[in-house]
C-alpha positions in Angstrom: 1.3 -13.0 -17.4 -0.7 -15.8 -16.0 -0.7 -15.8 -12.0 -0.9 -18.7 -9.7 -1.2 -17.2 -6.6 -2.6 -13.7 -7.2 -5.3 -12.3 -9.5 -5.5 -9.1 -11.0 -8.3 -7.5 -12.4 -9.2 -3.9 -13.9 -12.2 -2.2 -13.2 -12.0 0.7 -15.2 -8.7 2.4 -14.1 -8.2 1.0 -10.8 -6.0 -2.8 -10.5 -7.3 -4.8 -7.9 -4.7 -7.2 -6.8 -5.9 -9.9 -4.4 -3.6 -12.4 -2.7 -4.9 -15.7 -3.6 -4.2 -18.3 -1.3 -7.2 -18.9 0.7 -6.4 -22.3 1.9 -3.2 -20.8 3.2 -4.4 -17.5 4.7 -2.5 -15.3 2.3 0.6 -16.8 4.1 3.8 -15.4 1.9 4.9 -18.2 -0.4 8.2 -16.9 -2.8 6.1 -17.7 -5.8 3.4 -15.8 -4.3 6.0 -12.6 -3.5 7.6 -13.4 -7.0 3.9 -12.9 -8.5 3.5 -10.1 -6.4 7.0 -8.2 -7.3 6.1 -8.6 -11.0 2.5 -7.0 -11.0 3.1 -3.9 -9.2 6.3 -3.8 -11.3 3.8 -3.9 -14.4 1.5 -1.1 -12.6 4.4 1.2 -11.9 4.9 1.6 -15.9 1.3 2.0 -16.7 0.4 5.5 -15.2 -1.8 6.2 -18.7 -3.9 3.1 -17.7 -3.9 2.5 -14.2 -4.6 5.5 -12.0 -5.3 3.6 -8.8 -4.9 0.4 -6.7 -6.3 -1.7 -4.6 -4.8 -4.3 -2.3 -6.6 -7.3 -0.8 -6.4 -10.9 0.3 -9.1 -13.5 -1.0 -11.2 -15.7 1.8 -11.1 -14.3 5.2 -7.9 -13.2 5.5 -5.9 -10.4 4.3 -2.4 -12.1 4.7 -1.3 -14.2 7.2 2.8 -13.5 6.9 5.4 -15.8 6.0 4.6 -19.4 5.2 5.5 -21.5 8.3 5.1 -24.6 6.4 7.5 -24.0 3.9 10.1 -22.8 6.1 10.0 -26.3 7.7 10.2 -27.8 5.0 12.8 -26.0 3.2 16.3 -27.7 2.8 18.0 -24.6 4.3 16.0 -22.3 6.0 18.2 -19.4 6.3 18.3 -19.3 2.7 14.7 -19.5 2.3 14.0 -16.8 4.7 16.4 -14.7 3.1 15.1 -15.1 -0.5 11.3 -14.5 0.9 12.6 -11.4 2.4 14.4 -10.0 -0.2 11.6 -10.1 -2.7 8.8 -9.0 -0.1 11.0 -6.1 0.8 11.5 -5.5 -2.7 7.3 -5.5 -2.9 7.0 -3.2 0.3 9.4 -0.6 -1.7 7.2 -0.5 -5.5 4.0 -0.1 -3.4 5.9 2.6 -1.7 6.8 4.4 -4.6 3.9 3.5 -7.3 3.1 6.7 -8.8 -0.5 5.6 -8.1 -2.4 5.7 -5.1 -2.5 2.4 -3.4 -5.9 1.4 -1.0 -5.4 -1.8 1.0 -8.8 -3.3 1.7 -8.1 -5.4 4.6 -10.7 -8.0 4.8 -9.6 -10.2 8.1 -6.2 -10.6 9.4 -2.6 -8.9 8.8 -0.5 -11.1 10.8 3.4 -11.1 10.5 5.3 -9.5 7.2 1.1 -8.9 6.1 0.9 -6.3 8.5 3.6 -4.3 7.4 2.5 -5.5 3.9 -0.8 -3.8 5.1 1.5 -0.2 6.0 3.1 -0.2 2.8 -0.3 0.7 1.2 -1.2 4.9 1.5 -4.7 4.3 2.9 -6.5 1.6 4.7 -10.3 0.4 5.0 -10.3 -2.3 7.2 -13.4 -4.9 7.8 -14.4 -4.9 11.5 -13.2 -8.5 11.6 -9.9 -7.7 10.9 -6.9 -7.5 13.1 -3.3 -6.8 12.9 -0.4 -8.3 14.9 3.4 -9.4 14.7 3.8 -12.9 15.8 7.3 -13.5 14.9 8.4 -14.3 18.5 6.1 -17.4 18.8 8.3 -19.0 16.4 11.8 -17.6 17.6 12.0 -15.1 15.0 12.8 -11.1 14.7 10.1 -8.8 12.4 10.8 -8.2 8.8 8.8 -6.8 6.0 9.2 -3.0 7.1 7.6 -3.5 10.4 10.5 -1.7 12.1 10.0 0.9 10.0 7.0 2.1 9.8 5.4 1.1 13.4 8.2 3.0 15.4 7.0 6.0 13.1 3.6 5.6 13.8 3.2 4.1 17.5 6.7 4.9 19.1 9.5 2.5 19.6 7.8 1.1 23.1 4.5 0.3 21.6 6.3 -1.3 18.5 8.7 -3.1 21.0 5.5 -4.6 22.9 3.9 -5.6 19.7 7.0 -7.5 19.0 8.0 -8.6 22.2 3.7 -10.3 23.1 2.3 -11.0 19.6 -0.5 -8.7 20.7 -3.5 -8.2 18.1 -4.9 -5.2 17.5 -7.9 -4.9 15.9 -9.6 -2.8 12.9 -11.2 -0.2 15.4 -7.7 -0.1 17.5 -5.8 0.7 14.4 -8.0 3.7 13.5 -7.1 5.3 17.0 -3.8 4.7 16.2 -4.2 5.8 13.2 -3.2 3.5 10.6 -6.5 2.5 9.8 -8.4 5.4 7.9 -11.9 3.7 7.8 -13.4 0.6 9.5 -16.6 -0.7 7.9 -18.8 -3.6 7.7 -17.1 -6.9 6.1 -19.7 -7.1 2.8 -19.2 -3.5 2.2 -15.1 -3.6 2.1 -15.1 -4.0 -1.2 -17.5 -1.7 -2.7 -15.8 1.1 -0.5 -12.4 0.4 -1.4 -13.1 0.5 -4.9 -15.2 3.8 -4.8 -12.2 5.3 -3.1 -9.8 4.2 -5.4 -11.9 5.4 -8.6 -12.5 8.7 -6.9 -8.3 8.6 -6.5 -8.0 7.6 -10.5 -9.9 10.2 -11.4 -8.3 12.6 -9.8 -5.1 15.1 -10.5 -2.5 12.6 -11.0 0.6 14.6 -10.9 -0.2 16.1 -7.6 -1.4 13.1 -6.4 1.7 11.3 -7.1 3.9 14.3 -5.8 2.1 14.4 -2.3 3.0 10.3 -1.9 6.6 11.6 -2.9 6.9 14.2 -0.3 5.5 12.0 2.4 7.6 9.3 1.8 11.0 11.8 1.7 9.3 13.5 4.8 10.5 10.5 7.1 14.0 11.0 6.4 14.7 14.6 5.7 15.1 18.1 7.3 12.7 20.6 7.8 14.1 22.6 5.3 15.1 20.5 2.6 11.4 19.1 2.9 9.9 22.1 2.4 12.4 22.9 -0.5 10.8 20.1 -2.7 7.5 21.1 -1.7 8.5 24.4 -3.2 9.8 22.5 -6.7 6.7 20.2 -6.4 4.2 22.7 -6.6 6.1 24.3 -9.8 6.0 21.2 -11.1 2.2 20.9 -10.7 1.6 24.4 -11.8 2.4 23.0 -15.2 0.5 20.8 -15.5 -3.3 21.2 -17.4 -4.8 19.7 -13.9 -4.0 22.8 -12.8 -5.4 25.3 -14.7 -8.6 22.9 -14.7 -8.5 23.4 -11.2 -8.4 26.7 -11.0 -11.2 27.5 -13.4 -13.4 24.8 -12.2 -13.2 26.6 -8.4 -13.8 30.4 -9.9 -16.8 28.8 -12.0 -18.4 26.7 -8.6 -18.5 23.2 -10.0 -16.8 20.7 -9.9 -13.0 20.0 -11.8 -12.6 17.5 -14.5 -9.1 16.4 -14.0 -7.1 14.5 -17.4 -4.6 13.7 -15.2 -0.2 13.5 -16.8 -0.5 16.2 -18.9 1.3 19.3 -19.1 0.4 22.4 -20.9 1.6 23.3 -24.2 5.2 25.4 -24.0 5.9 24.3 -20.4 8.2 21.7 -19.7 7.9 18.5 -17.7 5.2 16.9 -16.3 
């Protein structure tokens, strides 16, 4: 499918999927969400191609949230905000649960439902220009996009509420004490980085990979106990697998594993 307001590009097996509206900031169009939606949908299905992505925004901003202009101009705004939503939130859940690793190279600012867009990747590199705030409240409106989810999670629910209550920024080397940011680095080499990480990640033991994302994600909502009870069936489900066994031989014979990724050895079942 030909996008209008993304690209996406292969480079090897990683998808790099930038948000392309420069002129806009990023800012959260429907057709851009729409486009959005349908590519990670696309990546989801294609584990045997795709073993990593990356997330970025073209120009010098990552995203820049919702698009103020077209919520002005739309004929019913309520409906508009609610059909943005929907989608977006439909995007924040497939990057969730992509089998696939997800990196968001953050080049410059995460501002409104692109911040949470930001969270909903697995690991961040952010350029030292970059900065991250929720600005809602300057135009009279309540967060969306996840942002209630995941920043009580990671900063509290009085450091979320003061975010949303000031508009404060934060910025790339505030995020990494927080600890949503997992790398900052220089804005030229955001790229280069991002991708190195996410081939590393493709190369790598997909099952498990995919499995840890799972438990993380179930983590915020279960018990102790039933955690650790898929844990227990995840690493039987991994112990089937070839990646495995590579493993194994690969750290008795000191060198390095060559992981295939998906594959499960002959007379075991699943994956």
């Amino acid at each position: 499918m030909a996008y209008q307001n993304i690209l996406v590009e292969r480079k090897d097996r990683v998808a790099v999927i930038t948000l392309n509206r420069p002129e806009a900031l990023n800012a959260l169009s429907l057709p851009l969400v729409e486009e959005l939606l349908d590519s990670l949908t696309a990546i989801s299905t294609d584990t045997a191609g795709v073993g990593a992505v990356v997330l970025t925004g073209a120009g010098r901003a990552f995203c820049a949230g919702g698009d103020v202009r077209a919520m002005k101009e739309a004929p019913d705004p309520e409906v508009f905000l609610k059909k943005v939503a929907l989608v977006l939130h439909n995007c924040v859940s497939t990057l969730r649960r992509l089998p696939q690793p997800v990196i968001g190279a953050i080049n410059g600012v995460a501002t409104g439902a692109g911040f949470p867009l930001a969270l909903a990747c697995d690991i961040l590199l952010a350029a030292e220009e970059a900065r991250f705030n929720l600005p809602y409240v300057n135009i009279g409106l309540s967060p969306d996009g996840s942002s209630t989810y995941f920043l009580p999670r990671l900063l509290g629910p009085h450091r979320t509420l003061a975010l949303a209550f000031t508009a404060e920024f934060l910025d790339a080397r505030k995020g990494q004490e927080l600890g949503f940011v997992h790398q900052v680095v220089k804005g030229p080499e955001l790229m280069e980085k991002a991708l190195a990480l996410a081939t590393k990640l493709a190369s790598g033991p997909s099952v498990a990979l995919t499995l840890a994302k799972e438990l993380v994600n179930r983590s915020l909502g279960d018990t102790l106990e039933v955690q650790m009870e898929y844990e227990r069936l995840a690493l039987a489900r991994c112990s089937r697998t070839r990646d495995f066994k590579e493993g194994l031989e690969a750290f008795f014979s000191k060198r390095p594993p060559a992981f295939k990724g998906n594959q499960t050895m002959p007379g075991k079942k699943g994956g």
